[in-house]
FIZAVEX-464142 format. One record per residue: residue in three letters; z negated, x negated, y negated of N, C-alpha, C in turn. Coordinates in steps of 0.2 Angstrom, whole numbers, plus 5000, padded with zeros to 4 digits. Last residue first. Layout:
// residues N
AlaZXYZXYZXY
...
This chain:
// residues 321
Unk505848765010505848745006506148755000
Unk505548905019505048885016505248835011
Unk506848895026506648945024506048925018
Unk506848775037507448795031507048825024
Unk505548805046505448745039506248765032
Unk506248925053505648915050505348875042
Unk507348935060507348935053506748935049
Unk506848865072507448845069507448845063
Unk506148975075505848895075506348865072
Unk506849075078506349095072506049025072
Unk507449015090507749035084507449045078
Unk506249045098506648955097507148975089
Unk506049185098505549105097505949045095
Unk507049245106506749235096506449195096
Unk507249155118507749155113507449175104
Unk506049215122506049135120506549115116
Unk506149355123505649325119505649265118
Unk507649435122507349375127506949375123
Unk507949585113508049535117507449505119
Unk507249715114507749705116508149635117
Unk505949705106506049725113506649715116
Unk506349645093505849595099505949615106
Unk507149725086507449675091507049635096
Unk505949815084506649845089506849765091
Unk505449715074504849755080505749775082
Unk506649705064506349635066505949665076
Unk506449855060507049825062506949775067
Unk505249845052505449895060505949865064
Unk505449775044504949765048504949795052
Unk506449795036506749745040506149745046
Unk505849925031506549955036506649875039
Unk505149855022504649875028505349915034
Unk505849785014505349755017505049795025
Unk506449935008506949865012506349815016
Unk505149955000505449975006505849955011
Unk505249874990504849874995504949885001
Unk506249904979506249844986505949844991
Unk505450014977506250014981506349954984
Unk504649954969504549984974505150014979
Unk505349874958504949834964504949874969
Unk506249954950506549964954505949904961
Unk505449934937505549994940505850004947
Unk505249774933504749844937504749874942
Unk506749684942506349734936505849784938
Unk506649544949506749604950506249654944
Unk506349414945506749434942506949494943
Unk505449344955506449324957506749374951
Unk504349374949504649314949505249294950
Unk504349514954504449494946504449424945
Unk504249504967504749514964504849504958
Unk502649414967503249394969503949434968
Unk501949514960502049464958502749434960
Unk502149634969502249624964502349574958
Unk501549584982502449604982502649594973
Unk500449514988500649514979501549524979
Unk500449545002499849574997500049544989
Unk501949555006501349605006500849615001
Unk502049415001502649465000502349535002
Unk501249345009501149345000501549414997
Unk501349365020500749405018500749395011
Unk502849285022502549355023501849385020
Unk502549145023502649195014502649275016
Unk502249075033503149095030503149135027
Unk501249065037501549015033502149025030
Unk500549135047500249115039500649085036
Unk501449105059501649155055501049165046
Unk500848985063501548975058501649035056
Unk499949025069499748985064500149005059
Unk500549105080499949155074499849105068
Unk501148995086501449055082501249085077
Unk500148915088500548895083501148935080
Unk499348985095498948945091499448915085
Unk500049025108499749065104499549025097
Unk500648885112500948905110500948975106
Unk499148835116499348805112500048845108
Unk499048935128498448945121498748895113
Unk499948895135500048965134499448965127
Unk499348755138500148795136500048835133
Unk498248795144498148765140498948785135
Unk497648875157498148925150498048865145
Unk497148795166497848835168498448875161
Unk496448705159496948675157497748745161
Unk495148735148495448775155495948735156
Unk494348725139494448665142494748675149
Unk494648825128494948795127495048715134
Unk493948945138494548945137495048895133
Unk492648905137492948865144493548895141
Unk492248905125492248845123492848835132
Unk492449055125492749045121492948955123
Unk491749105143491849095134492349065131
Unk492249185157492349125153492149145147
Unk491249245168491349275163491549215159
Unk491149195184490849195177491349215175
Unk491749265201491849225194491449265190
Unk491249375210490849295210490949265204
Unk492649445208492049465211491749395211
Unk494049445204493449425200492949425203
Unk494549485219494749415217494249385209
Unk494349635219494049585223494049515219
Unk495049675206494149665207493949625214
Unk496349665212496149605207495449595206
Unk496149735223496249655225496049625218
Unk496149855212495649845217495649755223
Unk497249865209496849865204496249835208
Unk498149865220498249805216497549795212
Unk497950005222497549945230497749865225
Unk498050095212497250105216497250015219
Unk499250085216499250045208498150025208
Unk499650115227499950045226499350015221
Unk499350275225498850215230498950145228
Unk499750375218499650325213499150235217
Unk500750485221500550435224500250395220
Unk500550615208501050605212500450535218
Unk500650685192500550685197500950665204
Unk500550585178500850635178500650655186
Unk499850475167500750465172501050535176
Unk498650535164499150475161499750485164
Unk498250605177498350635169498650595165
Unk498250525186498450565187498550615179
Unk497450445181498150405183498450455183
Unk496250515181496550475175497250455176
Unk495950505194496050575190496350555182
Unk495750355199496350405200496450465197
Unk494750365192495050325188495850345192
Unk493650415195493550435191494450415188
Unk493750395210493850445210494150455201
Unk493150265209493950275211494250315208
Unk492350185199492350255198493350265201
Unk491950065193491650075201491850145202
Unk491650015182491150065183491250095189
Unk492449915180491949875175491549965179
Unk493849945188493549865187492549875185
Unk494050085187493850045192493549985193
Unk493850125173493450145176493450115183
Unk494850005166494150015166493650065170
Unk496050055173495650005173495149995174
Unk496250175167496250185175495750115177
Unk495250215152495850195157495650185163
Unk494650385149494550325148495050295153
Unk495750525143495150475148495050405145
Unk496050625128496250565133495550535137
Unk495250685122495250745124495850695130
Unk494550625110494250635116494550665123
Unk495850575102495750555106495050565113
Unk495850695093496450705099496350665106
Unk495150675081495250755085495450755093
Unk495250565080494550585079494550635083
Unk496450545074496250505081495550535084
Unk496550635063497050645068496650605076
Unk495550525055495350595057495850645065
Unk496350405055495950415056495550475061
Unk497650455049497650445055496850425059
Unk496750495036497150565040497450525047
Unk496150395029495750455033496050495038
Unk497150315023497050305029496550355032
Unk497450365011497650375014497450385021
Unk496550314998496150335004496550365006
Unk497450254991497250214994496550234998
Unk498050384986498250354989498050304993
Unk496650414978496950464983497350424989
Unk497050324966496250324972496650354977
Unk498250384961498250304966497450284970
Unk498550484954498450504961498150404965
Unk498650454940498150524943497950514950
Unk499850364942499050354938498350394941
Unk500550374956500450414947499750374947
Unk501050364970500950324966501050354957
Unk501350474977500750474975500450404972
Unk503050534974502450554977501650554974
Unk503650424965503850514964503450554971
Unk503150324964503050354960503150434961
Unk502750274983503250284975502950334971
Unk501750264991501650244984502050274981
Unk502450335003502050364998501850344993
Unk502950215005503550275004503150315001
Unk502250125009502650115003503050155002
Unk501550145020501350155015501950145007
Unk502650195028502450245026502350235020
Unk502750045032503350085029503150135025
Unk501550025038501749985033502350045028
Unk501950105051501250135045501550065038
Unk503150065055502950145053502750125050
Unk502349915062502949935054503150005051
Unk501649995069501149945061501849945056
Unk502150035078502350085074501750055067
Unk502949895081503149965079503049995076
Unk501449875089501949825084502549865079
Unk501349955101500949935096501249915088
Unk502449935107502449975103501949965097
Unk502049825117502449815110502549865104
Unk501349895125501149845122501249845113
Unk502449955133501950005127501549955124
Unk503249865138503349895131502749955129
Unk502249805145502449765139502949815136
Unk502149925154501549905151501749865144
Unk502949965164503049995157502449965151
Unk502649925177503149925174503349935167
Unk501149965177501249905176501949885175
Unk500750105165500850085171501050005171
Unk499250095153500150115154500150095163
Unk498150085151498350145152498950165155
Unk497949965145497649975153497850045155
Unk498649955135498949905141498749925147
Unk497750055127498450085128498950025136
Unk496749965124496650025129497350045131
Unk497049865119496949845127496849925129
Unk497749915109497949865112497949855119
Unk496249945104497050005104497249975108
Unk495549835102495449875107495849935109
Unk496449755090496049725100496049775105
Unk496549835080497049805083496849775091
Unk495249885080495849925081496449895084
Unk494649795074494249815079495049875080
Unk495449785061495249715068494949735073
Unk495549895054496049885058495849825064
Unk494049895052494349935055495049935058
Unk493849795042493349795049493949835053
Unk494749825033494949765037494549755044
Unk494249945029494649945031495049905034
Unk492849885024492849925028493449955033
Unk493249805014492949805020493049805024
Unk493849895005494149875006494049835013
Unk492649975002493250015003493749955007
Unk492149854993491749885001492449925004
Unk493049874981492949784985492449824993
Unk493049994980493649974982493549904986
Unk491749984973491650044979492550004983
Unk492049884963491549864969491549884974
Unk492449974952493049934957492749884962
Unk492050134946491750074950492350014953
Unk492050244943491850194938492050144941
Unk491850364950491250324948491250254942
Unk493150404948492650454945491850404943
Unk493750274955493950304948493250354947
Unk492850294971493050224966493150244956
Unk493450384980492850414974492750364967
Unk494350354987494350414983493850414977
Unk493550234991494450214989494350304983
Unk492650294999492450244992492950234989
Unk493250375008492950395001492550364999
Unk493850245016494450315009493750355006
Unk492750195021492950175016493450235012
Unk492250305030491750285025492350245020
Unk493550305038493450375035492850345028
Unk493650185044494050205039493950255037
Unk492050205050492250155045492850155039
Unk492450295059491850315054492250235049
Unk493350235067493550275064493150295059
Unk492450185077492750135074492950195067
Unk491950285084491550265081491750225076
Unk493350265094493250335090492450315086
Unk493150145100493950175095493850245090
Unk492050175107492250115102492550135096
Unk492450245118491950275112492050235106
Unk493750175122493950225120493150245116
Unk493150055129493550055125493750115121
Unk491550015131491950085130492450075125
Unk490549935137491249915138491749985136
Unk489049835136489349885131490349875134
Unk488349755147487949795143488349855139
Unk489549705154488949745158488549785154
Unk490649665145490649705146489949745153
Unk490249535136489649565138489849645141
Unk491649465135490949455136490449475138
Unk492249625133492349555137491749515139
Unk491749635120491549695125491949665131
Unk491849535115491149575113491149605119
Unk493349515111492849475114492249515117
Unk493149635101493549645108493349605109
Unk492449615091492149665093492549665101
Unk493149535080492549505086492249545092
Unk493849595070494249555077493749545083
Unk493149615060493049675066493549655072
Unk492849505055492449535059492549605063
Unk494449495050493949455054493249465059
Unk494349625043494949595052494549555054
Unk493849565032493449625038493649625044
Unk494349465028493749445030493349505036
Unk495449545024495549495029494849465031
Unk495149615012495249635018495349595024
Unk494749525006494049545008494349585014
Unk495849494997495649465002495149485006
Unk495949604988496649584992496249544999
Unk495049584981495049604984495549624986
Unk495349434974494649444981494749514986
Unk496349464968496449434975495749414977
Unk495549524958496049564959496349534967
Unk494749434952494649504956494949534960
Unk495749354945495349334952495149394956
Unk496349424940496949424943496249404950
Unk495449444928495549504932496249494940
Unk495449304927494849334927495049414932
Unk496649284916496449264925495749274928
Unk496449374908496949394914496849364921
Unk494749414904495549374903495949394908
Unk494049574901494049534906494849484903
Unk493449644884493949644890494049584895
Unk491849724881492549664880492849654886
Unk490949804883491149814878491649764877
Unk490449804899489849754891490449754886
Unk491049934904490149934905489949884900
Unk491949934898491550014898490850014897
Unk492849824903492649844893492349914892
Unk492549874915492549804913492249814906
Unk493749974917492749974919492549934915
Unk494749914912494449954908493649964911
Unk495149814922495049784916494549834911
Unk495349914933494649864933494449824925
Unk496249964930495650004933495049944930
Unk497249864928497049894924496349954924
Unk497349844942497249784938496949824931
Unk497949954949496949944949496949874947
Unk499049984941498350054939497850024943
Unk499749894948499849884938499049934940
Unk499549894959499349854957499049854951
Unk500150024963499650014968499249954961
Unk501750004956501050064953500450054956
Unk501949914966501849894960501449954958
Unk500949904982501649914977501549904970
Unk500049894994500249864989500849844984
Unk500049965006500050005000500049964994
């Protein structure tokens, strides 16, 4: 949701609280620093609410509900949109810096756990594309938010609190729908021992029929845990079977900080106003950002994952200088 009208009404949001409450106006760089804390504090809550999936790994004997988790998580994006709504009436551009939080808690405990509920859900033929969807529809929600900012929506002056409590309605939506989904097939045989519970599940996910194969696979791999420890974080780097594979995670996730994508998200409007794109048309460009961000998620699925890799390694350094 960071578009131009998103920016210009909460730089100017905050300059005027500012001159309300000691009577003079904040410098620019002053309001620009505020302004990328809170930009940034969302990433401090991803951080925190990334921990939450470990967590229930680790420690899945004492707490492992993928699905109560999900729907408890949901209080935090509902608690931040009405600090994001209420922000302007109170005054306050602090209730946005927690609003903000709380948002980043929330996608990081979402991102983990949505992830692994929907993986453990799918079938094992279909599992790396409903994976992937995951991926997709972030470029949906990205997309959305830029289609609602525009001006001839809900990016107005009047409307842009509102706007930046969007996020209450997938929230709320998930709040209604998802009791009424199991817990996954996975989970209830690995971590509670519940055949019964877990082919009634199979049978509600996928529809009805034979599901013994999926029962007798799920069931060899709980044998084959049975006696191992629970590895931490320090045995995951001294493992050498996923040494590879942790090296090759560590410098994708790295290199994707680096190719100017999250500048082009979170200061879209600095950055077009520096290549000279006019105001009025920033928000339009947005858009093209988020129709290449769908676009990019469809080609992942459909070609080779090593072929993008090497190719997106290719242009990687070009691109940056």
């Amino acid at each position: 949701l960071l578009h131009t009208i998103f920016v210009i009404n909460v730089l100017s949001f905050i300059n005027s609280t500012w001159r309300q409450r000691y009577g003079s106006s904040l410098e620019r760089e002053s309001v620009l620093l505020l302004w990328s804390f809170i930009v940034s504090v969302y990433s401090i809550g991803g951080l925190l609410g990334s921990l939450v999936g470990p967590a229930q790994i680790n420690f899945h004997k004492f707490f492992s509900f993928r699905k109560k988790t999900q729907l408890c998580n949901n209080l935090a994006a509902l608690l931040g949109a009405l600090l994001m709504a209420m922000s302007q009436t109170a005054r306050s551009f602090e209730m946005i810096i927690l609003g903000r939080l709380l948002y980043g808690i929330n996608a990081g405990v979402s991102l983990n756990l949505h992830t692994m509920y929907i993986g453990e859900c799918a079938p094992q033929k279909m599992r790396g594309m409903v994976t992937v969807s995951v991926s997709f529809f972030i470029a949906v929600g990205k997309l959305m938010g830029f289609l609602i900012g525009l001006r001839e929506f809900m990016g107005s002056e009047e409307l842009w609190p509102y706007l930046m409590s969007f996020s209450a309605i997938p929230a709320l939506i998930q709040l209604a729908t998802l009791p009424f989904f199991p817990d996954s097939p996975r989970y209830l045989l690995l971590d509670k021992s519940d055949k019964d519970g877990s082919l009634k599940a199979m049978q509600q996910l996928w529809g009805p029929g034979d599901h013994s194969t999926e029962i007798k696979e799920i069931l060899k791999e709980k044998m084959t845990m049975e006696g191992q420890q629970i590895k931490g974080m320090k045995d995951l780097f001294v493992d050498h079977s996923v040494r590879w594979q942790l090296i090759m995670m560590g410098l994708i996730c790295g290199g994707m900080q680096f190719i100017g994508i999250n500048a082009v998200y979170f200061y879209a409007y600095n950055v077009f106003r520096s290549a000279g794109i006019p105001d009025s048309q920033t928000p339009y460009v947005a858009l093209g950002i988020g129709l290449s961000d769908i676009f990019a998620t469809l080609l992942c699925v459909s070609i080779c994952h090593c072929v993008l890799l090497v190719f997106a390694s290719m242009y990687f350094f070009p691109c940056n200088k």
